[in-house]
N, C-alpha and C positions, 0 to 999 in steps of 0.2 A: 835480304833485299831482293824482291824480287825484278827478271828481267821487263826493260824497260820496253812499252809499245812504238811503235814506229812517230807515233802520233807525239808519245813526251817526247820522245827523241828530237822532234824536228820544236818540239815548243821550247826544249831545252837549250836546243841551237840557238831559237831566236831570242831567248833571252841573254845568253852570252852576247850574241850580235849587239842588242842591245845593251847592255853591259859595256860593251865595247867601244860603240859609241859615243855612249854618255861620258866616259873620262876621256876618249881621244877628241871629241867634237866639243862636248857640251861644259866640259868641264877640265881641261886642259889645267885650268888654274890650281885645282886641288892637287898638292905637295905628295909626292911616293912615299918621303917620310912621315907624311901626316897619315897616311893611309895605313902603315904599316904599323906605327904605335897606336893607332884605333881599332884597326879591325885584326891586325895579324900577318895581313895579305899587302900587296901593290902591284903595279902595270907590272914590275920586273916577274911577280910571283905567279900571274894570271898568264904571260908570254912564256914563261919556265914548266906552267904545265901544258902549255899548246904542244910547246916543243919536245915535253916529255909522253903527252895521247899519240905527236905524231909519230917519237919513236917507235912505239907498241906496235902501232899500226908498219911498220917498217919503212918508214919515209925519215929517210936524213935531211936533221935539218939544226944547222947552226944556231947556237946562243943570241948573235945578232939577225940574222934571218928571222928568227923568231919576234924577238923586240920588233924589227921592223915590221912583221904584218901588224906586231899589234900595238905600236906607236903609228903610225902610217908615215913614218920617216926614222933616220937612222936617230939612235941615241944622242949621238951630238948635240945633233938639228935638234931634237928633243929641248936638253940641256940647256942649249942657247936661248932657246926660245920659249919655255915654259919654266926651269926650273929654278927654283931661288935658293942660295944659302941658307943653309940647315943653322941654328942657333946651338950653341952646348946643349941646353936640355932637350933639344929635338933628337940630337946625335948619343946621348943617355939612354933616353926612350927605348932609341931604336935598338941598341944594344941588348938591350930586355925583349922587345919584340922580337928582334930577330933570334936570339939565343931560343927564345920560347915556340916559334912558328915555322921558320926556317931550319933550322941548325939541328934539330931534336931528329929527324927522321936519321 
């Protein structure tokens, strides 16, 4: 792979940005669990590697710190306010998911 131009870099940013938006603004509603038995990933996995490009780069930065840039409120607030009880087969899923996307490295 080769390195990347200034130019993806910064198209790369704004699609994160955007990205970022769409599930904290636009889509709030869409379930972590659902995301995570679909695709792999969720808000928790996408703020885990913010928090893990900023370590690299040498910038401490906490697990919640993290969630919070990229929830734009703390986990709670989150919770309270978007998140809905998982069903048994939601919570099955995710056991697979997570074992297979997460857990493997």
């Amino acid at each position: 792979m080769s390195t990347p131009t200034q130019t993806e870099i910064e198209l790369q940013a704004a699609a994160f940005r955007r990205l970022q938006k769409h599930l904290m603004q636009d889509r709030p509603d869409v379930q972590n669990i659902d995301m995570m038995n679909l695709t792999g990933f969720c808000r928790n996995c996408l703020s885990r590697w913010y928090q893990e490009a900023a370590a690299e780069r040498g910038i401490e930065m906490g697990k919640e710190e993290a969630r919070e840039l990229f929830y734009g409120m703390t986990m709670d607030a989150w919770k309270s306010t978007h998140q809905t009880d998982a069903t048994g087969a939601q919570q099955e899923a995710f056991k697979t998911a997570f074992a297979e996307n997460v857990g493997k490295d």
